[in-house]
Structures are given as structure tokens and as C-alpha cells.
NUGUMAR-997407 format. One record per residue: x, y, z of N, C-alpha, C in turn; residue in one letter; residue number from 1. Coordinates in steps of 0.1 Angstrom, whole numbers, always signed. Each point is the difference from the previous one (the first is absolute). Layout:
<recs>
+-------+-------+-------+-------+-------+-------+-------+-------+-------+-----+-----+
!   n.X !   n.Y !   n.Z !  ca.X !  ca.Y !  ca.Z !   c.X !   c.Y !   c.Z ! res !   n !
+-------+-------+-------+-------+-------+-------+-------+-------+-------+-----+-----+
!     X !     Y !     Z !     X !     Y !     Z !     X !     Y !     Z !   a ! NUM !
...
+-------+-------+-------+-------+-------+-------+-------+-------+-------+-----+-----+
</recs>
This chain:
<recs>
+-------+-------+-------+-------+-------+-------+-------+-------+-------+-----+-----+
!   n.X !   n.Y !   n.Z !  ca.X !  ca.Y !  ca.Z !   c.X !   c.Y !   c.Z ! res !   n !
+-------+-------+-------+-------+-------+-------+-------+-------+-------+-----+-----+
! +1042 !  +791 ! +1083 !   -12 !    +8 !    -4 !    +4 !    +9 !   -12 !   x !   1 !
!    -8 !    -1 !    -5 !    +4 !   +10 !   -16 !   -13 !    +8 !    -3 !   x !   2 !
!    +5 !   +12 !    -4 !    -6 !   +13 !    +3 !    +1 !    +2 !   -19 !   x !   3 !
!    +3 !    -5 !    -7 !    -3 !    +5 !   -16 !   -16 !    +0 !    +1 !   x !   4 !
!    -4 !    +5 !   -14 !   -10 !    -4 !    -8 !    -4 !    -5 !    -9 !   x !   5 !
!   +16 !    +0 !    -3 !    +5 !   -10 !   -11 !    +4 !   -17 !    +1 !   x !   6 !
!   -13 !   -10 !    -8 !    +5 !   -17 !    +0 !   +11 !    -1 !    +3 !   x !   7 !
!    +8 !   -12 !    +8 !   +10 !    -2 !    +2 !    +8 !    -4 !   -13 !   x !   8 !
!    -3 !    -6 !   -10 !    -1 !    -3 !   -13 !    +6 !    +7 !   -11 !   x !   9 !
!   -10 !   +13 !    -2 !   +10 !   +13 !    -9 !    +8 !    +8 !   +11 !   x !  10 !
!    -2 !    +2 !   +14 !    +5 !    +5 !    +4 !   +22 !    -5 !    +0 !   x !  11 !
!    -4 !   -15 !    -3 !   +11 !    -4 !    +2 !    +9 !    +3 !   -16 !   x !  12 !
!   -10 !    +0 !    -8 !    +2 !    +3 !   -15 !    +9 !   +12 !    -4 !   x !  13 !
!    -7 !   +10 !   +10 !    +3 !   +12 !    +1 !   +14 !    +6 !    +3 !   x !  14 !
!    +0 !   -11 !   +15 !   +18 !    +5 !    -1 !    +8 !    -6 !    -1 !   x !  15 !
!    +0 !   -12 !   -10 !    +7 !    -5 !    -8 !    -1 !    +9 !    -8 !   x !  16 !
!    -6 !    +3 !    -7 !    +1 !   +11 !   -14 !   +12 !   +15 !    +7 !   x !  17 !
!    -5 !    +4 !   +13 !    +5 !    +9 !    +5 !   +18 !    -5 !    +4 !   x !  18 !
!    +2 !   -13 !    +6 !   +13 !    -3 !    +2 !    +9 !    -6 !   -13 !   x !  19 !
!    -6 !    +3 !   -15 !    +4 !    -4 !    -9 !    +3 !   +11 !    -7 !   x !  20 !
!    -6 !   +17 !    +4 !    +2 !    +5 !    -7 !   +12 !   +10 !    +0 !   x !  21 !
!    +5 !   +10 !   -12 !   +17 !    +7 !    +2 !    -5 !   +11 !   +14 !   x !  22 !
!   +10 !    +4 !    +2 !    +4 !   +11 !   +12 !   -11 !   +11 !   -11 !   x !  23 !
!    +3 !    +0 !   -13 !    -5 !   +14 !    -4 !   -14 !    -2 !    -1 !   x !  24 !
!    -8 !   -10 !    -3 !   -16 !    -2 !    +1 !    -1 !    +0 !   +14 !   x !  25 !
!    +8 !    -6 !    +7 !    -7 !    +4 !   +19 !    -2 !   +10 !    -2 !   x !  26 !
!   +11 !   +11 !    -1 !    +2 !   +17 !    +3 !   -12 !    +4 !    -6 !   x !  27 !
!    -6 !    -5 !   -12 !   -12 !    +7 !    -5 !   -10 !    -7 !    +5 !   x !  28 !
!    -6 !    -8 !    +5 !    -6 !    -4 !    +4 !    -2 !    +9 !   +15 !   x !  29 !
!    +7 !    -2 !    +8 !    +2 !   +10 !   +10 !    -3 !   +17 !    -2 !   x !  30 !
!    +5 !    +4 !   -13 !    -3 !   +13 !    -2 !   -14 !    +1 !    -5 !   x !  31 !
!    -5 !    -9 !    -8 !   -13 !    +1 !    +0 !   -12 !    +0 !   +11 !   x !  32 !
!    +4 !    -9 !   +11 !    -9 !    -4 !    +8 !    +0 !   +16 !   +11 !   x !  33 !
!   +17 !    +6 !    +0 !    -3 !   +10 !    +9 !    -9 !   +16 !    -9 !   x !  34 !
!    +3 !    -1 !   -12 !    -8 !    +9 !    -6 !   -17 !    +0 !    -1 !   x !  35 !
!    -2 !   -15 !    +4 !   -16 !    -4 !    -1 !    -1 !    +4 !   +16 !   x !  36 !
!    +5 !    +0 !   +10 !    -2 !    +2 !   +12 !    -2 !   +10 !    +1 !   x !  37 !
!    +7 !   +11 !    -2 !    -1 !   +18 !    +1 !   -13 !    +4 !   -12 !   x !  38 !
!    +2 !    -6 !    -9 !   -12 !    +5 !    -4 !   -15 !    +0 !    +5 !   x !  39 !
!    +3 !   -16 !    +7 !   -15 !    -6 !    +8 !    +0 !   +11 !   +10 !   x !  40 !
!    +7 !    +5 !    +8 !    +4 !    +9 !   +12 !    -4 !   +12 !    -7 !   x !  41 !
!    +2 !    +4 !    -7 !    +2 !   +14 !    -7 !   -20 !    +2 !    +1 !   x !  42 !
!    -3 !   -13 !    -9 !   -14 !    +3 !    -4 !    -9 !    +1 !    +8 !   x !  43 !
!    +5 !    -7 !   +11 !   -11 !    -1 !   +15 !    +4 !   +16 !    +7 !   x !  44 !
!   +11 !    +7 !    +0 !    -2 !   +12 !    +7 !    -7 !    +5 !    -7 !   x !  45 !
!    -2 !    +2 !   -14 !    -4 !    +8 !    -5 !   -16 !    +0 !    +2 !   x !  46 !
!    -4 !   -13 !    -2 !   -14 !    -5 !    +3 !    -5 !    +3 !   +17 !   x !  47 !
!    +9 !    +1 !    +6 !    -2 !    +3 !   +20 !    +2 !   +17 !    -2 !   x !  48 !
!    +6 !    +4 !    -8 !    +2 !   +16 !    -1 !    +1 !   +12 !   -12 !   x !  49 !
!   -19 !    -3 !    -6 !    +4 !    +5 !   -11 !    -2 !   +11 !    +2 !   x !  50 !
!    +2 !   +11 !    +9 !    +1 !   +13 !    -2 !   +12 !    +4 !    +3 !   x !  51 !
!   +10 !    -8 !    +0 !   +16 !    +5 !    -3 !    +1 !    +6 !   -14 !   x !  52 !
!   +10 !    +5 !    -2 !    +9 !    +3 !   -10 !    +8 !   -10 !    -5 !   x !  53 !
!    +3 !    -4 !   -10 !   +12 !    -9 !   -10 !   +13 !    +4 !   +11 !   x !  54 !
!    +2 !   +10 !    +1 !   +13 !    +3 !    +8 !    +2 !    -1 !   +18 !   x !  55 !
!   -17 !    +1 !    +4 !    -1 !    -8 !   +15 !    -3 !   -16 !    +2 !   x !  56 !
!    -1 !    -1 !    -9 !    -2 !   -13 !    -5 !   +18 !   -11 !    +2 !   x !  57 !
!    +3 !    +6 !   -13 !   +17 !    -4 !    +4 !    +3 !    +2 !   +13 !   x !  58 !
!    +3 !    +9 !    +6 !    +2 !    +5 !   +14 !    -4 !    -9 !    +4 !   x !  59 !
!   -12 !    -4 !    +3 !    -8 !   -14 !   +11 !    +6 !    -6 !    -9 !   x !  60 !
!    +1 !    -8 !    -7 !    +6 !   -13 !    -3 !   +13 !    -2 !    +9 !   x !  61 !
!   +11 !   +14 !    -6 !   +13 !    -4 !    +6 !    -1 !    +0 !   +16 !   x !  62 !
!    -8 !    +8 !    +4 !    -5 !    -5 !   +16 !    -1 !   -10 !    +7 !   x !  63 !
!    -8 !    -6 !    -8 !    -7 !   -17 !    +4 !   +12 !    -5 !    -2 !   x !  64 !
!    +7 !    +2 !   -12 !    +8 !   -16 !    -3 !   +12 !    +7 !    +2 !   x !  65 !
!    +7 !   +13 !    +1 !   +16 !    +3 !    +2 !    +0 !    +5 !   +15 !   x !  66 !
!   -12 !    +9 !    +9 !    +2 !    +4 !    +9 !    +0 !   +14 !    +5 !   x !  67 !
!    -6 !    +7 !    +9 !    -4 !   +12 !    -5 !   +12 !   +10 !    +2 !   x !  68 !
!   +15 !    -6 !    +5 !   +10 !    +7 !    -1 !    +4 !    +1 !   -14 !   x !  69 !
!    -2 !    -7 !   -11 !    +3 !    -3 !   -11 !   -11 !   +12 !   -10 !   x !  70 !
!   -13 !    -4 !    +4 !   -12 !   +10 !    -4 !    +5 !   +16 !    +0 !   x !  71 !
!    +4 !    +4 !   +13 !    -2 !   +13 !    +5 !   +15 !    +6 !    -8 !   x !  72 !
!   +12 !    -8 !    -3 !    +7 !    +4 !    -8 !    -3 !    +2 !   -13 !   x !  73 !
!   -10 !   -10 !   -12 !    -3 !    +6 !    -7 !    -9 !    +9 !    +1 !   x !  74 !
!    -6 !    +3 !    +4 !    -9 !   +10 !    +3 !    +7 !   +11 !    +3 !   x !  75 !
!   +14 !    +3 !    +8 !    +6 !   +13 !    -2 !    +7 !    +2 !   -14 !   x !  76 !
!    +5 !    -9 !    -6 !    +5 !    +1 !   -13 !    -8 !    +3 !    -8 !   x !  77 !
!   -15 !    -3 !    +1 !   -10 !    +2 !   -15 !    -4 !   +17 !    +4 !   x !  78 !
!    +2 !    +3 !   +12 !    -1 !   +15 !    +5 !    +9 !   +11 !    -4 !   x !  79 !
!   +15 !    -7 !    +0 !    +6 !   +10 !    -6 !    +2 !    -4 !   -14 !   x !  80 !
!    -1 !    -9 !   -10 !    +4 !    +3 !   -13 !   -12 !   +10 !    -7 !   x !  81 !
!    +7 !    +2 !    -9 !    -8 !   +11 !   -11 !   -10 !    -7 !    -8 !   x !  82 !
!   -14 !    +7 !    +0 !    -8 !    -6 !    -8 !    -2 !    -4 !   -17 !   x !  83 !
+-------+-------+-------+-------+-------+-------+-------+-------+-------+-----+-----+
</recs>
């Protein structure tokens, strides 16, 4: 059973192009795809919570996706540095 959306056709195209390509186009490829992810993430809190702040905003992010042990530490650190 196959769960793409993608033809079996280019899909196959695809990772051939993908198993053809250097270690350093994967790496970018990869870094691209995770920076399009957080941003997609980023834009939906913002759109579920627009009466945050830019800076509760981050906060929820690193919540959702690091954890709120992770959150509540920057959040003590953005408390005590200097404005």
C-alpha cells in the first residue's frame, strides 16, 4: 500500500535524483526542508495566537517543538539579561 501523493513515476525520478546526489546537497536539502517546517509551525501559532507577543510567540514555539523544560529555561534567562 502506498501512502504518497506523488505518481509512482516522478516519485521514482525523485530519488534517484536524491540517491545521486553529494552528502553536501542532501545536507541542504535537509536544512532547507527543516527551515520550511518551522516556519510553516511558526506561522500557524501565530495565526492560532495572535494576541501574543513576538517574544511569547518564540516561547510557544520552543514549547511545542523543544519542550516546556526547555521553554521555562529560556524564559528564566530572557528574565534576567539586561534590556
Amino acid at each position: 500500500m502506498e501512502f504518497s501523493d506523488t505518481h509512482s513515476t516522478p516519485a521514482r525520478v525523485q530519488f534517484a535524483l536524491l540517491r545521486a546526489a553529494t552528502p553536501r546537497r542532501k545536507f541542504q536539502l535537509a536544512c532547507s526542508l527543516t527551515r520550511t517546517t518551522a516556519t510553516l509551525a511558526f506561522r500557524a501559532l501565530r495565526r492560532a495566537n495572535p494576541e501574543l507577543s513576538e517574544q511569547d510567540l518564540d516561547l510557544l514555539f520552543v514549547a511545542r517543538n523543544y519542550g516546556e523544560d526547555l521553554a521555562g529555561r529560556v524564559r528564566e534567562y530572557m528574565a534576567r539579561r539586561p534590556s
